[in-house]
C-alpha positions, 0 to 999 in steps of 0.5 A: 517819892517814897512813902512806907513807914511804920506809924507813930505818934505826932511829936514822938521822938526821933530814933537816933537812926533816922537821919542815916536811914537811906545813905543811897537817898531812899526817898522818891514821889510816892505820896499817893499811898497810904502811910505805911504802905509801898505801891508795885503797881505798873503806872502804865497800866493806869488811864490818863484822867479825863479832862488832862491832855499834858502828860509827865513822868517823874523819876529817881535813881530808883528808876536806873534799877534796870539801866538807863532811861529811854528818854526819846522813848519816854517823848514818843510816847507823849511825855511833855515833862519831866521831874528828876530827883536831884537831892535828899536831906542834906548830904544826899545827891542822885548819882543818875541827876545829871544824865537824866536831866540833860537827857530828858532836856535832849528828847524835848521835854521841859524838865524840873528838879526836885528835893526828898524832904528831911524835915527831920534834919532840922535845919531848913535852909541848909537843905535848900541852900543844898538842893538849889545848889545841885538842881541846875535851876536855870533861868531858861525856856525849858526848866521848870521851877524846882520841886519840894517832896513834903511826905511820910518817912519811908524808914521802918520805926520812923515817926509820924511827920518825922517827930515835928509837931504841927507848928514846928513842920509849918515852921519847917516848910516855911523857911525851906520854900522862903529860901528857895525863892529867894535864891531863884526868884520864883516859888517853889512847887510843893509835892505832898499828899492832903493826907499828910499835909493836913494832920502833920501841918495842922491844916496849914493854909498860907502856901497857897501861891505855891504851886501843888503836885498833888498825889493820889492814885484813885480814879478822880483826883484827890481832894486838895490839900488846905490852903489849895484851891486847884493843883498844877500837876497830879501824880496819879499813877506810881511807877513799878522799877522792877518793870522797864519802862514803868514810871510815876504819871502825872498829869498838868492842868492846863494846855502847853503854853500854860506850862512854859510858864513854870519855867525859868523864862516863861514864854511869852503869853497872848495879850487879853482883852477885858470885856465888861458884862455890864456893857459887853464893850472893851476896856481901852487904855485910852489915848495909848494909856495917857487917859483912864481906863474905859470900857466903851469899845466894840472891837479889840485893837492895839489899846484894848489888849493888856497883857497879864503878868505874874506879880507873884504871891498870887498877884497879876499886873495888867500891861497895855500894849499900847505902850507897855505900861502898868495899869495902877489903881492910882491914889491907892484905888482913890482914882480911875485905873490908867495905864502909865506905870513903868515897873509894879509896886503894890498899886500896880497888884491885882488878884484874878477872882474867877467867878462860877459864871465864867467872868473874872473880878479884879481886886485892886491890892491897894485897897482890897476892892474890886475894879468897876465898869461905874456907871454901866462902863460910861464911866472910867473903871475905878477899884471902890467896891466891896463886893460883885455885883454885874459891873465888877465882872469882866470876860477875859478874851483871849486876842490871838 
């Protein structure tokens, strides 16, 4: 993803050029320099960060500049996933997409797509319609949700934020991202700087439940963009193309599993088990879920797991394996959580909050109140309090 360009004023005017300013698609994830600047570094050179075990790399028809990728090569050498560049703008496909992403998928790797943004285009759902309509998104354990390239033009005269104003970008990237998930069902991850998401957005704070592929070539990771509060992928190194084999690095915070879940068809989790801090018992779906949630348990059986399904939007639902129900916040928080649901609705939500002590809250959307173990965990939980204390914090224990 490129990033040169040569600065201008937010709002100015667009040249009449821009929109056929790379016919060969000269977009590609380069975010992590500064504007005006093009990066020829050797990713290869960079260390992986501390602290980030999966490694990825992204590429683009720019990669091809000295023939094919290696894609077993790339597996070897400790890549677990990829992003291959599928479209720019409206009209512009890479030549290379379709080889590189059977390949990649053939060497192992879960593989995604991903979009060059043209917000100067001005018509959003076209170009999403256009790159869903090319990303080959399928509903399956090895494609990643597709990706949105949201960067500074790389055209030379090419105006700050593409010559929208703040409101008019977040407007932008709002009905690009709506339109995506409304033809794959899942949100699609956004790839973007903070230093050109913050003034070219307005420090725009509401695309929070979409994941982030945050870019910055430093040491540390980078500070996030608003409206963020962790990335799900750092692209913290560039790749050179005049050098074989040198391609953007990424890193994915978190282990394998937790990347499965990006995909089309997320595996499976491992059930939980919530223990109460107040009491250090487990919460149990009493009577295989025909009575109230409790916490009053020693040990974790069947009745005290739960698995934590994404609701989407930033939500989670609790299903009891007991007997594959969802728990509500019955009578919109009114009543004891019971586990009896069959499908999730707005009393079946719940926002995880993690708390700095390593304990977990849970706020019942029903009614924005956090769920409590009443009365020391003698009591069925219940989603009434507005604010936590030691009853309201849970350990989330993993069960195998």
């Amino acid at each position: 993803m490129s990033a040169g360009l040569a600065l201008g004023a937010l709002g100015m005017a667009q040249p009449a050029s821009a929109a056929d300013a790379a016919p060969d698609g000269g977009g590609h994830a380069n975010a992590g320099v500064k504007p005006g600047a093009r990066t020829t570094s050797a990713s290869t050179s960079a260390a992986i960060p501390a602290g980030y075990t999966i490694r990825g790399i992204d590429v683009s028809s720019h990669d091809h500049n000295l023939g094919p990728i290696d894609w077993p090569a790339v597996a070897a050498g400790g890549a677990k996933f990829a992003y291959v560049k599928a479209t720019e703008g409206h009209t512009y496909r890479n030549p290379y997409f379709a080889e590189d992403y059977a390949a990649a998928k053939a060497a192992g790797l879960l593989v995604g797509a991903y979009h060059f943004a043209r917000p100067d285009g001005r018509d959003p759902v076209t170009e999403a319609n256009f790159f869903i309509d090319n990303a080959q998104f399928a509903k399956d354990s090895q494609t990643l949700v597709p990706m949105v390239d949201i960067e500074w033009p790389y055209w030379s005269g090419a105006p700050t934020c593409y010559g929208l104003t703040t409101t008019e970008m977040s407007a932008w990237i709002k009905s690009f991202t709506d339109q995506v998930k409304a033809r794959i069902g899942r949100p699609v991850m956004i790839y973007t700087n903070t230093n050109y998401w913050n003034p070219c957005t307005g420090n725009n704070a509401s695309f929070g439940a979409n994941p982030l592929d945050i870019a910055g070539y430093t040491a540390t990771r980078p500070p996030l963009p608003a409206g963020w509060t962790t990335e799900t992928i750092w692209q913290y190194a560039a790749g050179d193309p005049s050098t074989p084999g040198s391609y953007s690095q990424n890193v994915f915070n978190g282990d394998y599993p937790a990347l499965t879940r990006l995909t089309g068809a997320p595996a499976v989790a491992a059930p939980i088990a919530l223990r109460a801090r107040i009491n250090s018992r487990y919460v149990v779906a009493e009577s295989a879920g025909a009575k109230p949630l409790i916490a009053n348990r020693t040990s974790v059986g069947l009745w005290e797991q739960f698995d934590m399904v994404d609701a989407g939007d930033g939500f989670v639902a609790l299903r009891a394996r007991a007997n594959g129900r969802y728990v509500v916040a019955e009578s919109g928080g009114a009543q004891p959580l019971i586990a009896n649901r069959t499908s999730v609705g707005a009393w079946e939500k719940f926002t995880v909050i993690d708390n700095a002590d390593g304990s977990i809250s849970l706020r019942a959307n029903a009614n924005g109140r956090y769920v409590v173990a009443e009365n020391a965990g003698t009591q069925p939980l219940i989603a009434n309090r507005t604010s936590i204390g030691p009853w309201e914090k849970f350990d989330r224990i993993a069960t195998s």
